[in-house]
C-alpha positions as MATLAB code, in Angstrom:
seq = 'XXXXXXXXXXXXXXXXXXXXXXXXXXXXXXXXXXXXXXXXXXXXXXXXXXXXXXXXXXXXXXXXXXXXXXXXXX';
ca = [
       0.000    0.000    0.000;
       3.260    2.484    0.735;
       4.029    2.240   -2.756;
       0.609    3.262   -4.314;
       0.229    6.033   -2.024;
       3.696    7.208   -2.996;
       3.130    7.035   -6.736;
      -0.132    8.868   -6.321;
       1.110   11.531   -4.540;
       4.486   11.860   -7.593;
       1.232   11.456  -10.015;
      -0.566   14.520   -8.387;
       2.358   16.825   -8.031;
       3.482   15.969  -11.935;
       0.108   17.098  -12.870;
      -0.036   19.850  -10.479;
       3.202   21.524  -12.184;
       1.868   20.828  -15.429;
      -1.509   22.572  -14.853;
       0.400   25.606  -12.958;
       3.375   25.633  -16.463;
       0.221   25.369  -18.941;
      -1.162   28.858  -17.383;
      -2.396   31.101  -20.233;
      -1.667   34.552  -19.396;
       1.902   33.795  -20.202;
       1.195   32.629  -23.250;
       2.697   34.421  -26.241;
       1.608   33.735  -30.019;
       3.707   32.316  -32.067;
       3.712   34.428  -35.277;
       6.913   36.479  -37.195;
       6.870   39.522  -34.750;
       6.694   37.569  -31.815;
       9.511   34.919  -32.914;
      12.391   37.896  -33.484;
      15.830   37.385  -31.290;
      14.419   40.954  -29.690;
      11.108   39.376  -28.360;
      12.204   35.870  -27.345;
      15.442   37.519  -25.016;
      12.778   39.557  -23.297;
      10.548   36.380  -21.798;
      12.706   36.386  -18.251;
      12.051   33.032  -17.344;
      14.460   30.520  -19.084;
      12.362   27.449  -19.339;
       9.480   29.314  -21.034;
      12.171   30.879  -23.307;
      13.863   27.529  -24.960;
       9.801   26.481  -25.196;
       8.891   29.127  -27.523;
      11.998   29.164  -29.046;
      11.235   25.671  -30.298;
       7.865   26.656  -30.627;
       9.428   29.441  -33.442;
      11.618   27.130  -35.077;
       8.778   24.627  -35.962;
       6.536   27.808  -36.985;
       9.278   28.663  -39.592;
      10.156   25.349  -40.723;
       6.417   24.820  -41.823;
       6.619   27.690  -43.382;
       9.531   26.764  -45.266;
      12.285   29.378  -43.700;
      14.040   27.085  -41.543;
      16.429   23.922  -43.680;
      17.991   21.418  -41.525;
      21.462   20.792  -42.510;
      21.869   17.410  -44.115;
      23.460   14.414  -42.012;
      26.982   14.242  -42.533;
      29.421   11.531  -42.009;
      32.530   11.644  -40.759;
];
């Protein structure tokens, strides 16, 4: 029974800092004026940052601006 209760309690606090890291205020949409160098330094926290960073880089690879370099070997 320890180890249920234990895993519940991991299980509630994962979802708890999802719920509290999914808030929407902070939320920023991901279009070209919001994905410039300028506007992506000023989000402060740094976890939130490399998120819409990546969340940038997919926006301008479906768009067709960003190539990934080919695989080379060595």
């Amino acid at each position: 029974m320890k180890i249920k209760d234990i895993i519940k309690a991991i299980g509630i606090a994962f979802l708890g800092a999802i719920l509290v890291n999914c808030s929407a205020e902070d939320t920023q949409e991901v279009n070209d004026e919001n994905c410039t160098l300028k506007n992506i330094n000023n989000i402060q926290d740094q976890e939130k940052r490399k998120n819409f960073l990546s969340e940038c880089q997919k926006y301008k690879s479906e768009k067709g601006g960003f190539v990934p370099s080919t695989n080379r070997t060595w």
